[in-house]
Structure formats: structure tokens, C-alpha cells
C-alpha positions in Angstrom: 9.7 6.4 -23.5 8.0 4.1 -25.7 8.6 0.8 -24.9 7.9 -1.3 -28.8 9.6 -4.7 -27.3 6.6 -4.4 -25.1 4.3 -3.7 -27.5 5.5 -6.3 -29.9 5.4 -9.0 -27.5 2.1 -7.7 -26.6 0.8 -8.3 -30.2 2.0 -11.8 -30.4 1.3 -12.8 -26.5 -2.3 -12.5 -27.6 -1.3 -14.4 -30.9 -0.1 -17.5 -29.0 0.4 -19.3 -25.6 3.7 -17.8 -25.2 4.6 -15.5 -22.3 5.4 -12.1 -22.8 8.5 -11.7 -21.0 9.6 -15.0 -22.8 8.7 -13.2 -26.5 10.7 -9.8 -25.5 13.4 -12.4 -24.6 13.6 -14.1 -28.1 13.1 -10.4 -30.1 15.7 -9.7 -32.3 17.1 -6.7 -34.4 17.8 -7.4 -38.0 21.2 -6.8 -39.1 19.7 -5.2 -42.3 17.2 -2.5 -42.0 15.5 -4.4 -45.0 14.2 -7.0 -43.0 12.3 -4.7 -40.5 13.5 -2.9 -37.0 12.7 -5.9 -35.2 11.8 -9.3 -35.8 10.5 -12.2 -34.0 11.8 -16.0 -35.0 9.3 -19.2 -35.1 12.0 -22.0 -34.7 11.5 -22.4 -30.8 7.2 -22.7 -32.0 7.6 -25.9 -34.9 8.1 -28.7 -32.3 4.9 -27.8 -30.0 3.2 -26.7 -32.8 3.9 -29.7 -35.3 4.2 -27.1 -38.4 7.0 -25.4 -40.3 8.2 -22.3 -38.7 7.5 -20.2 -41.6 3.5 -21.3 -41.6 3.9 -20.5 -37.6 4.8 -17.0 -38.8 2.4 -16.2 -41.3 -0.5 -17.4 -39.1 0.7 -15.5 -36.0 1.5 -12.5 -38.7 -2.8 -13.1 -39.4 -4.3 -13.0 -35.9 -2.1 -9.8 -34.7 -3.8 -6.1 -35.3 -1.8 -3.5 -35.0 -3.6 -0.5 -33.3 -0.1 1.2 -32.9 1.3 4.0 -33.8 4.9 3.2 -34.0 4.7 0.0 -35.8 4.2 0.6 -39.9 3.7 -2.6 -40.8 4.2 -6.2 -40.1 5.8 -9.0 -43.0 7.1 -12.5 -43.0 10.1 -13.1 -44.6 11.2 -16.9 -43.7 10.4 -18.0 -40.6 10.6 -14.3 -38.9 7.8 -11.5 -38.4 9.4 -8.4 -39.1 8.0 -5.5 -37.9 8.8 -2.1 -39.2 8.8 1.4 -37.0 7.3 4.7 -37.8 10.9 6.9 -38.5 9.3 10.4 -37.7 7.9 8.8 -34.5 10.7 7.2 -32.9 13.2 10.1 -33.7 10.3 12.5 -31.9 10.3 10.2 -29.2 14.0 9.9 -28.8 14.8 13.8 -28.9 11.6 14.4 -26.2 13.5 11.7 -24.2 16.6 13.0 -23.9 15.5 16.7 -23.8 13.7 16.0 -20.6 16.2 13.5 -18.7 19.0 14.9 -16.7 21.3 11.4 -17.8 19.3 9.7 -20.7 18.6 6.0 -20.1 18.9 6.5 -16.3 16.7 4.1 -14.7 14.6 3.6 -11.2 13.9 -0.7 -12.0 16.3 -1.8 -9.4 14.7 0.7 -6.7 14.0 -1.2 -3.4 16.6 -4.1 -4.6 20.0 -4.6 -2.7 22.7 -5.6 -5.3 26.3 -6.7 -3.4 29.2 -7.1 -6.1 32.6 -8.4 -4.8 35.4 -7.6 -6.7 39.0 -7.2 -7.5 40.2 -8.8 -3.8 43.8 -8.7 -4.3 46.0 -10.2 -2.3 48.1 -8.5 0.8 51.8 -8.4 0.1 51.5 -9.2 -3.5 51.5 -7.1 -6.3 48.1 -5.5 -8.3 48.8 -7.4 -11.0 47.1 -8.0 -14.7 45.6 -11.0 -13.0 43.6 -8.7 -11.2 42.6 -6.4 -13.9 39.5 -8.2 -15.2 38.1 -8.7 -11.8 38.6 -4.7 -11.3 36.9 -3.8 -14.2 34.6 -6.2 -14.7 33.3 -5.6 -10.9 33.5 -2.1 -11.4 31.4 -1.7 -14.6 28.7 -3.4 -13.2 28.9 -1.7 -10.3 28.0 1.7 -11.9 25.5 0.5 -14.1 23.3 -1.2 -11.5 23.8 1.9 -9.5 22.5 3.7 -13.1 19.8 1.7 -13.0 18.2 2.7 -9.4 19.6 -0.4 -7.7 21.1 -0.2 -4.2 25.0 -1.3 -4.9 27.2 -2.2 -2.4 31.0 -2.5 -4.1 32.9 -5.1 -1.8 36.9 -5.7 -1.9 36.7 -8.8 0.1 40.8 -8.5 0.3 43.1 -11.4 0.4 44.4 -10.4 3.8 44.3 -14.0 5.6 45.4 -17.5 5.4 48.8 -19.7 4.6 50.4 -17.3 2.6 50.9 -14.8 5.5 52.3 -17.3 7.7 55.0 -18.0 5.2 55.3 -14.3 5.2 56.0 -14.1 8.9 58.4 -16.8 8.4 60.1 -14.9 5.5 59.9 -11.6 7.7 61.8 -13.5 10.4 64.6 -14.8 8.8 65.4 -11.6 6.2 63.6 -9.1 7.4 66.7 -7.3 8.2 67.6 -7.2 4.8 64.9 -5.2 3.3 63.4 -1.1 4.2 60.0 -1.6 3.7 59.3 1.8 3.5 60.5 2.0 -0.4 59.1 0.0 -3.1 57.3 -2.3 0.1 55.2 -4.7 -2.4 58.1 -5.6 -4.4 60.3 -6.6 -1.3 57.8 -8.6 -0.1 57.4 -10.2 -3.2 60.5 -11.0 -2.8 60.9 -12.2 0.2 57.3 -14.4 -0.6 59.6 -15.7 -3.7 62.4 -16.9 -1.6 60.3 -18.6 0.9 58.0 -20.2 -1.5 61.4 -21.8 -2.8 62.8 -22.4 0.7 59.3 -24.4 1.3 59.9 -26.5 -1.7 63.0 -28.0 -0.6 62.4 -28.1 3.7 59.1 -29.6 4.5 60.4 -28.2 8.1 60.2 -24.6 6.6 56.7 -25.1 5.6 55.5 -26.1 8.5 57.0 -23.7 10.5 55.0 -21.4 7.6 51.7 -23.3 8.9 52.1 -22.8 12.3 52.8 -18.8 12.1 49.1 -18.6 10.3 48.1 -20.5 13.4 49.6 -18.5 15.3 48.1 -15.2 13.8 44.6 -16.8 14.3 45.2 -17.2 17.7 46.1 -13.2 18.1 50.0 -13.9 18.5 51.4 -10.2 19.4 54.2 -10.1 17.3 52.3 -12.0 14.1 49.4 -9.9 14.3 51.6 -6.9 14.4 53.6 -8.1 11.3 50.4 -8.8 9.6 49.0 -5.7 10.5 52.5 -4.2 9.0 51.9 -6.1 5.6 48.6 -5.1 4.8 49.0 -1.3 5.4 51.7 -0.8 3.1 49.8 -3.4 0.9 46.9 -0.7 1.3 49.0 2.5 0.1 50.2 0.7 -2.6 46.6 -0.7 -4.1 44.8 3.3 -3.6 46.9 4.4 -6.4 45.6 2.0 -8.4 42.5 2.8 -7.7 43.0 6.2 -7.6 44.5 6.4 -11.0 41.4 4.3 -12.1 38.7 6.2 -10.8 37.2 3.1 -8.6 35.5 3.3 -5.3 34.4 0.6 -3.2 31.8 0.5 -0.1 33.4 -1.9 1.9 36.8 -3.2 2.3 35.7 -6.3 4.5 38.4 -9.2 4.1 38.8 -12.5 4.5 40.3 -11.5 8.3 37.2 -9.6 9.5 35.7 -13.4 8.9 38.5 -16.0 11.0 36.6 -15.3 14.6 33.5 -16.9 12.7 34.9 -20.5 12.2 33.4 -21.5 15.2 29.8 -20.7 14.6 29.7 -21.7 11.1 30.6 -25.8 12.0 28.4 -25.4 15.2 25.3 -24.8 12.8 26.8 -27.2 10.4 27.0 -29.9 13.2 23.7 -29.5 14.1 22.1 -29.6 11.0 24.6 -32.9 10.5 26.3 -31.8 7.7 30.1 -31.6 9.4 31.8 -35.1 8.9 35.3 -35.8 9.8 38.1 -36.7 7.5 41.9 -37.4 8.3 41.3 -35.0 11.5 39.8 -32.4 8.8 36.0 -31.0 9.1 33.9 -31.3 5.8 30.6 -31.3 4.2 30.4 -33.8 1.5 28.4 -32.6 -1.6 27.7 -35.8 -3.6 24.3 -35.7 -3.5 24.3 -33.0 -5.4 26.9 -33.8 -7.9 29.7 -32.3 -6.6 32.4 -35.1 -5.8 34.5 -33.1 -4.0 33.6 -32.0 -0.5 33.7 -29.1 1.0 36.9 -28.4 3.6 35.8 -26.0 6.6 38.6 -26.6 8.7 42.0 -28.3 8.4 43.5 -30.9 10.4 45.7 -28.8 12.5 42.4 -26.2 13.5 43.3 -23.6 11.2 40.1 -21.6 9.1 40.3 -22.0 5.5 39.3 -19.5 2.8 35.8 -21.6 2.0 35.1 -21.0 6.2 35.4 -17.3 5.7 33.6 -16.8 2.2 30.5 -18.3 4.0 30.8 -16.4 7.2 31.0 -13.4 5.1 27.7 -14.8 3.5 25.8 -14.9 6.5 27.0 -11.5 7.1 26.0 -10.0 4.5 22.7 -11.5 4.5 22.7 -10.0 7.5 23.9 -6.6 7.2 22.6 -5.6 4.1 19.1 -8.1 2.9 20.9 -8.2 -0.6 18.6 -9.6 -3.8 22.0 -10.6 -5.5 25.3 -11.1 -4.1 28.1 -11.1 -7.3 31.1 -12.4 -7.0 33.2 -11.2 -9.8 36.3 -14.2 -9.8 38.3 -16.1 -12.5 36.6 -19.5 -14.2 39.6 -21.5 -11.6 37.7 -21.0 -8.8 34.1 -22.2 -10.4 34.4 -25.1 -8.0 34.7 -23.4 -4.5 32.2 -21.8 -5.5 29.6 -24.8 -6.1 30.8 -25.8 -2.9 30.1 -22.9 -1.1 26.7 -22.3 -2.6 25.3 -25.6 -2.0 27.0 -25.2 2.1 25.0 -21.6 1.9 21.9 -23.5 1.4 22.2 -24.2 5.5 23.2 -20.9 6.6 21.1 -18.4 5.1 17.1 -18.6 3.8 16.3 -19.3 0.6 16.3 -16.0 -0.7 19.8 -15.4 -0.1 20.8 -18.5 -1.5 19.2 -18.1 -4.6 20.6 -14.7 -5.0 24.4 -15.8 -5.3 26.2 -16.1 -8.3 29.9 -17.0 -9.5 30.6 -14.3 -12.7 33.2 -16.3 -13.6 35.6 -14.6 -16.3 38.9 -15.5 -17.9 42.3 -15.0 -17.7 44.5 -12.7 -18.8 48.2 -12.9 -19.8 50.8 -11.0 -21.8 51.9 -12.3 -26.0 54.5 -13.8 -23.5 52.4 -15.9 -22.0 51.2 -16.8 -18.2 52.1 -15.1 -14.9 52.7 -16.2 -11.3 53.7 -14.5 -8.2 55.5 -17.6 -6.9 57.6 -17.3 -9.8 58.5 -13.8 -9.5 56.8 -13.0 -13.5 53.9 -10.3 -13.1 52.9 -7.3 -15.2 52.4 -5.0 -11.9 48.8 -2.8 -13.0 50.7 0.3 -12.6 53.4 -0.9 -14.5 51.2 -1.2 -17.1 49.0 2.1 -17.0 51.5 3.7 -16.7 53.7 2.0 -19.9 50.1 2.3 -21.7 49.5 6.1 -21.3 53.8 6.8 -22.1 52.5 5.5 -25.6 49.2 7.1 -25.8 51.7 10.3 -25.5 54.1 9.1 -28.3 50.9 8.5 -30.6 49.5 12.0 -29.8 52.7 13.8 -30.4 53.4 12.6 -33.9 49.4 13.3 -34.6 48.2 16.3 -32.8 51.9 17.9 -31.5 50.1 21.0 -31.2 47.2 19.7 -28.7 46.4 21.3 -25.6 46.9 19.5 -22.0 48.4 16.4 -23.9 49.7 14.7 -20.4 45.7 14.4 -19.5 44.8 13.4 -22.9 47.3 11.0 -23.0 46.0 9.9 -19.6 42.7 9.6 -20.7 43.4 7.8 -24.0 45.0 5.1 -22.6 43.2 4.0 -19.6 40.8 4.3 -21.7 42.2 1.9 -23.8 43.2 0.0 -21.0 39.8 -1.0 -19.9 37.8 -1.3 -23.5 40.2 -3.1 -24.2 39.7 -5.2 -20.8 35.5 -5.3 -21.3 35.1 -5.4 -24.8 35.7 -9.2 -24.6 33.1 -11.8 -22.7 33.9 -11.7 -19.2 34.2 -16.0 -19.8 36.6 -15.8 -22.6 40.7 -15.5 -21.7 42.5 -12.6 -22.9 45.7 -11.4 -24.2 46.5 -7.7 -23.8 48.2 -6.1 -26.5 49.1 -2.4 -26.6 49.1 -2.2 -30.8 45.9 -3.6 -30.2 44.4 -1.3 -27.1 45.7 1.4 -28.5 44.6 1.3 -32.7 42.5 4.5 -33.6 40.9 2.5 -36.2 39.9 -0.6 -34.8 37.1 -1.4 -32.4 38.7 0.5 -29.3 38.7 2.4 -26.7 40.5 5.5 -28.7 37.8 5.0 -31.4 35.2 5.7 -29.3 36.8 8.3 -27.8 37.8 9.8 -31.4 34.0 9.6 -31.9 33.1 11.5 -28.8 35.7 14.3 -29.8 34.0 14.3 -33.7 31.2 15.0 -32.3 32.3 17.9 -30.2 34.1 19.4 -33.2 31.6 19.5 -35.1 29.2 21.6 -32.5 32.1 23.8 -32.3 31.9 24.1 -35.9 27.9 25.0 -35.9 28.1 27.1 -33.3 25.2 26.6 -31.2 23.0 23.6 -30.1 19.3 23.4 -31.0 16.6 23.6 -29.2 14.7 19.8 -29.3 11.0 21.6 -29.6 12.4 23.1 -32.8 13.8 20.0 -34.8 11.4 19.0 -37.2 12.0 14.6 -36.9 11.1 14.4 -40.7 14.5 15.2 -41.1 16.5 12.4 -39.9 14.5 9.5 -41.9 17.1 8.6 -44.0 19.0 5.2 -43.4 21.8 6.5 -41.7 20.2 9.0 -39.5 17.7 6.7 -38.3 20.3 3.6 -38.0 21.6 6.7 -35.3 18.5 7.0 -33.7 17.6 3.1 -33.3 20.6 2.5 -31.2 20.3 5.9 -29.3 16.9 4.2 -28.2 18.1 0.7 -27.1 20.6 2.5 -24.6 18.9 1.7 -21.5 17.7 -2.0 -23.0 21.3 -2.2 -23.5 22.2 -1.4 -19.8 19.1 -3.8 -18.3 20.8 -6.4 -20.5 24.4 -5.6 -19.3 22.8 -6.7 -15.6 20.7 -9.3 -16.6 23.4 -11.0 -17.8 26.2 -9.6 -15.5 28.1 -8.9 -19.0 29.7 -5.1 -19.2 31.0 -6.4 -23.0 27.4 -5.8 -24.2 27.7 -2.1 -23.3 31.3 -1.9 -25.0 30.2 -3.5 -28.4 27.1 -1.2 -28.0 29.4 1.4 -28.2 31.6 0.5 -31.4 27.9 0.1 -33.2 26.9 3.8 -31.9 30.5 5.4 -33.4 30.3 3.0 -36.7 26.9 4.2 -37.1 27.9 7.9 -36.1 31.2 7.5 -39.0 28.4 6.6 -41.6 25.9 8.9 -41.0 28.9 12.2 -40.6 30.3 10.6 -44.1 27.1 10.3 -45.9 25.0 13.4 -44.8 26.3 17.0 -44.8 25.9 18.1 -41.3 26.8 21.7 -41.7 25.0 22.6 -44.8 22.7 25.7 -46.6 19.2 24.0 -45.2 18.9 25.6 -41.2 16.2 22.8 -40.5 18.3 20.3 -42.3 21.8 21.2 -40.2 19.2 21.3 -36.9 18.0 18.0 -36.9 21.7 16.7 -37.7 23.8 19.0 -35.3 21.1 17.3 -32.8 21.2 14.2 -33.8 25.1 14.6 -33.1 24.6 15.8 -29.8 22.8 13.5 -28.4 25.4 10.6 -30.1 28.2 12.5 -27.8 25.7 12.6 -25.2 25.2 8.4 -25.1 29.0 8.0 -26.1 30.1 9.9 -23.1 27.6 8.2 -20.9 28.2 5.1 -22.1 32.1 5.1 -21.6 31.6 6.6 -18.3 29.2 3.6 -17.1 32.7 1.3 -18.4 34.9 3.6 -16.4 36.2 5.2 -19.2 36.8 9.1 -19.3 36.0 11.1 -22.6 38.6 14.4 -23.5 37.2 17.0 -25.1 40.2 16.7 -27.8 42.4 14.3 -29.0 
């Protein structure tokens, strides 16, 4: 495939003093086609340069000559050089591309690099709740698109399955434990029973410590804690596979926090002797002042116990370790953004360089309901399955008063809104907080997951309609020059830009807006150019040109998670 970013930046690297990657960085895409294909911006150039950005680009716009093929021309409007792409070539290139490619935009860059993405983590005798949604999806996205790309990915679900809460668990198990069959409904008894003793804790500081000295007791291997514990988290597990199940999302590894407690020892033994460890009210800490961080970093409490900052950086080391990663993602809300400053400057003596440099926090925001906030303590979760399952009933209602007469409707449905479910989960930035709406998720017409979908099944009717697909050595490129055609085939090229971007940026919502522009795009080119018309070299190029839309559309959604149905 052509790569014209490249070239571009080529062009003006030759221009200037600027580095190339740094140009392919700053290239933009005009939002009208007016104004060129692509354009490159002066502003950054006036202060080194001491002139007006608009000289900068007319004198830059002097020294380049073009020996390309695919670039037309080159003007200056303002302070931006436009450049402006041969149609017939691109559209040739495009169709060649995706003829020959057994998944179009497929990539082999991240061959030989070890990615490691942590994600969703929920927590052991607590529901898989909306909280946990973002972190899911987020995690998983990323997780097949680095893998798209040729990158070794490792998905980790570092559970929730040690620490304070579990010995107020035990301590709940012990006192109403007779009360409640486990066996039926088990995550909602022992949320519970975690409500109850949450409240018990509030009012008899005896209670809690009784709560603290049960977790002690489970790191010491206590028989009858462990086997509670052990108890806890396999019914925990049953419960979380359907989710995942019914979501479609795999993981490598599901190392938690507990496969981590035995290390407590080692990690303040190398702490101690690189003098980092200081003592504090009986506690073990690193301070972090000197690098800005006021608050230091706990590694073990006053009464012995491990805390969850211990077992983070014992699972770094491991994974250093195990599996030599080049990035190690943790996919966790904006409220933790300080554990893990802390925890990345205490990696720094732990692990080499390398390692160190490869972590990094995607922070993202929360989530909560028109209602407003949840908390388990409180007893107020939307439980995940509560809501898929709430999501696809009216997926179901909107396709029986449409389409009453469509085939396999319970998978459609199903399709339709999980769908909806997680555009509507990814099509924000990860940073931003979110409020999930049904009448929003689940709008035909808006920018959503059922509009995209709607456009995937378009462009399936449509080939039913023709009859056949062409054959890409027979469409003649010349054919698909017109604005909306070629508006098509721009963003057909950018996909794999889009999904280099997506990684480079550890942002999935690039890939969903990418999306809506594809089946806006799609919507004006099928409403301004008869597809199915009297002209067979005409109707080739376009039935092609709609094929390889479905072809990205589907491709696209599945890299989000999202499944496409053949009819809606």
C-alpha cells in the first residue's frame, strides 16, 4: 500500500529541519475536500522561524518537487500546504489492497514486541457491575487490535481476589453464613452479606478488627479462611464466565492479586537494600517526594499484612519476568491515577529500565446510570448482565414493531444490542465519564452502534440486490472519482492508520468515530449515486466499492467487539 503520509513528510523533511516522523505526526485531513486530501499546518514553524506561518508555507510549498505519482498538486491556502491525491490512483490502489489481503489493514509492525494489557479485574464476591464495563471493553478492544496489528498480546484479569475486603467476608460468612444457599444467585448473597458487614464495621470498631485479622489470617494459610476464600472466588468465577461469555472476551491469564501475597517479603528485602523502605507508625513505606509525589508509597501495614500496591509490583517483576513485555497497560479508572505514580516510580528499583519505561496507567472515566453514582457498600449496582440482558429485551421490542417478519430475531436482537452496549461504551474518550442511556445506545439514527450495524446490513442488501460481486481486475477506478465515491475510498485507506493510531494512543474511541465517518460517508454516496443502474462498468465499480465498505465495517466492529447480523 502506498503509504502518502510518508511521502508527504518526505517532501517537506527535505524542505525543513523538521523530522519526519514529527511531520506525519502534525498531517492533517481537511474537513472539506476543497482544501486538499491532506494538509500540513505552519503554526508550530513561526516562533523558530521568526515569520508568519503563511510565508513558512509558501516558501516550504517552493523548495518541495513532487516526483509522485499520487500527489496532483500542492497549494497554500492560509497557513496550511494542501496537497491533493490522484482519484484514479488511490481507488486502484485501494481495490489491489484489499483484493490481495485475507483481512484488509492487517498489520505485522508489532512483530517481535510483547504488549501485556490488564483489564476488567473485578472483584471476588462482588457483582460485574457497570463500573466494570469500561475497563472490559476498553481492555478488550485494545487487546484485539494490537493483536491485529502483529503484536504479541497477553490479556491479563489481575482479579480482585485478595485483601481487607475478604476478611470481612470471612467474618460475615461466620456469623450468617447459615442463613444463605450459596449455590443460587451466590454473588448476590454475598453482596449481601458484604452489605451487612460493611454496616456492622461502621458502628463496632471491634467487628472491624476482627475483619483485619481474618485477612491476616488468610495470608498466613489459615485452613478454614483459605477454604472460605477458595469457596468465594469459585462461585465468583461461574458467575463472571457468563459475562464474558455472552461478550465474546478471552483473556490469557487470570493471575490475581493472591498469586502475588507470598512475594511481600522479597519486594521490601530489595527495597531495604537499595534504602528505599522507611518506617512509619509501625507501617513500611517508600517516600516519593523527590519526585513530586507527596504521598508515599505503603508496602506493608502496621499489623504485617500485604497491601494491594505490594502485589501490583510483585506482579511487575513477574511479568517482566515471564513474558520481556515492551508495554505493560493497565486499563483502570482516573481514581486510581495516584497508586499508580506510586507504583511506577517504586518499579523504577525492581525492574530495568526497559520495563519501567514500558508501563502505563490508561486511565478512563466513570460510568453511572441518569440516576446517578453506584456503590457495592451501599447495595446500588447495575449488575452487567442485568443490563445486557435489559439492553437486548429492547433491541427485541424495536425489531418487532420494525422488521416483525425478520428471521432469527432472538440473535439479531442479541447482536444489536451488545452491540450497542459497547459503541456505546467506546465511542466516548476512555478519560471522559459516561452516562449510559438505552434511548441513546440504542437510536438507529444517531451515531451508534445499530447505525453502524444498519450500514453493514445496507451494504449486504444491496449485493443481494446485484447479484454477484465483481471481480477487482475488472473495475475500471475512473469510475468512483466523484466526491462521494472517493470521500468512500479515502477513509477505506486510513483503516490501518486508524488502528496504529487506536495503539499509539491506547484510545479504541478513534476506531468507533472512524466508523460513524465510514457509514455517513457510505449514506451519502448510496443517496447520491445510483448503485444498481443501466451502465455494467458503472454498477461494477459501485457494487465494489460497497463491498469493500461492508468489508472494513465488519472488520472494524469486530476489532471493538462488536458482531455484525446479516439482517436487521
Amino acid at each position: 500500500m502506498i503509504k502518502i503520509k510518508e511521502e508527504i513528510a518526505g517532501y517537506i523533511e527535505k524542505a525543513t529541519s523538521i523530522k519526519k516522523e514529527e511531520i506525519i505526526e502534525n498531517i492533517e485531513t481537511p474537513k472539506e475536500s476543497t482544501k486538499g486530501d491532506y494538509a500540513f499546518p505552519c503554526f508550530r514553524l513561526a516562533k523558530e522561524m521568526k515569520k508568519a506561518p503563511q510565508i513558512i508555507a509558501e516558501e516550504i510549498k517552493e523548495k518541495i518537487e513532487i516526483k509522485s505519482e499520487i500527489i496532483e498538486k500542492i497549494e497554500v491556502v492560509g497557513a496550511y500546504i494542501n496537497f491533493y491525491i490522484n482519484k484514479k490512483i488511490l481507488a486502484k490502489e485501494v481495490i489491489e489492497e484489499i483484493d490481495k489481503a485475507e483481512k484488509y489493514g492487517q498489520g505485522t509492525i508489532g512483530n517481535g514486541k510483547n504488549i501485556i494489557i490488564e483489564y476488567s479485574s473485578p472483584n471476588i464476591a462482588k457483582p460485574f457491575h457497570i463500573g466494570h464495563l469500561r475497563t472490559t471493553l476498553i481492555g478488550n478492544a485494545l487487546y484485539r487490535t494490537y493483536k491485529y496489528l502483529g503484536y504479541n498480546t497477553i490479556g491479563i484479569n489481575h482479579l480482585g481476589d485478595y485483601g481487607t475486603q475478604f476478611g470481612k467476608m470471612i467474618e460475615a460468612y461466620k456469623m450468617w453464613g447459615q442463613e444463605y444457599n450459596l449455590e443460587e444467585n451466590p454473588i448476590d448473597k454475598m453482596v449481601d452479606m458484604y452489605v451487612r458487614i460493611n454496616a456492622l464495621c461502621k458502628e463496632d470498631e471491634e467487628v472491624l478488627e476482627m475483619c483485619r485479622n481474618n485477612f491476616k489470617l488468610l495470608e498466613e494459610k489459615d485452613e478454614y479462611c483459605t477454604q472460605l476464600w477458595n469457596k468465594f472466588k469459585d462461585l465468583s468465577m461461574i458467575e463472571f464466565q457468563k459475562i464474558y461469555e455472552l461478550l465474546d472476551i478471552k483473556f490469557d491469564s487470570f493471575k490475581g492479586e493472591a498469586s502475588y501475597a507470598e512475594d511481600k517479603e522479597k519486594i521490601i528485602k530489595i527495597l531495604e537494600e537499595k534504602g528505599k523502605i522507611e518506617e512509619s507508625e509501625g507501617a513500611k513505606i517508600v517516600e516519593l517526594e523527590d519526585v513530586g509525589i507527596s504521598t508515599p508509597c505503603l508496602i506493608q501495614k502496621a499489623n504485617g499484612s500485604s497491601i494491594y500496591a505490594t502485589r501490583d509490583l510483585a506482579a511487575i517483576m513477574y511479568r517482566a519476568q515471564t513474558y520481556d513485555f515492551d508495554k505493560c497497560l493497565y486499563i483502570v479508572a482516573y481514581e486510581q491515577n495516584l497508586h499508580f505514580k506510586q507504583i511506577f516510580e517504586v518499579a523504577k528499583y525492581l525492574v530495568d529500565e526497559k520495563y519501567q519505561k514500558g508501563l502505563k496507567h490508561v486511565s478512563y472515566g466513570m460510568v453511572s446510570l441518569p440516576t446517578g453514582k453506584m456503590s457495592t457498600r451501599l447495595g446500588n449496582v447495575l449488575k452487567i448482565e442485568d443490563l445486557l440482558k435489559e439492553t437486548i429485551e429492547r433491541a427485541k421490542e424495536i425489531i418487532e414493531e420494525k422488521n416483525p417478519e425478520l428471521e432469527e430475531k432472538e440473535e439479531v436482537a442479541k447482536k444489536v444490542g451488545i452491540g450497542a452496549v459497547i459503541f456505546n461504551t467506546l465511542s466516548t474518550a476512555t478519560i471522559k465519564d459516561q452516562v449510559f442511556d438505552w434511548n441513546t445506545a440504542l437510536n438507529f439514527q444517531g451515531e451508534t452502534g445499530p447505525y453502524i450495524q444498519y450500514s453493514f446490513v445496507r451494504t449486504n442488501s444491496i449485493i443481494e440486490k446485484a447479484g454477484y460481486i465483481p471481480k477487482a481486475e475488472e473495475i475500471d477506478a475512473e469510475e468512483l472519482e466523484d466526491e462521494y465515491s472517493f470521500n468512500l475510498i479515502k477513509l477505506i485507506y486510513n483503516f490501518q492508520d486508524i488502528l496504529i493510531q487506536v495503539t499509539e494512543k491506547e484510545e479504541p474511541s478513534i476506531l468507533s468515530r472512524y466508523l460513524i465517518d465510514i457509514a455517513k460517508a457510505f449514506s451519502s454516496f448510496y443517496n447520491e449515486n445510483k448503485i444498481i443502474c443501466e451502465d455494467k462498468k458503472i454498477q461494477d465499480a459501485r457494487v465494489y466499492l460497497t463491498y469493500i465498505t461492508g468489508i472494513v465495517l465488519k472488520q472494524g466492529a469486530e476489532l471493538l467487539g462488536i458482531k455484525m447480523p446479516n439482517k436487521m
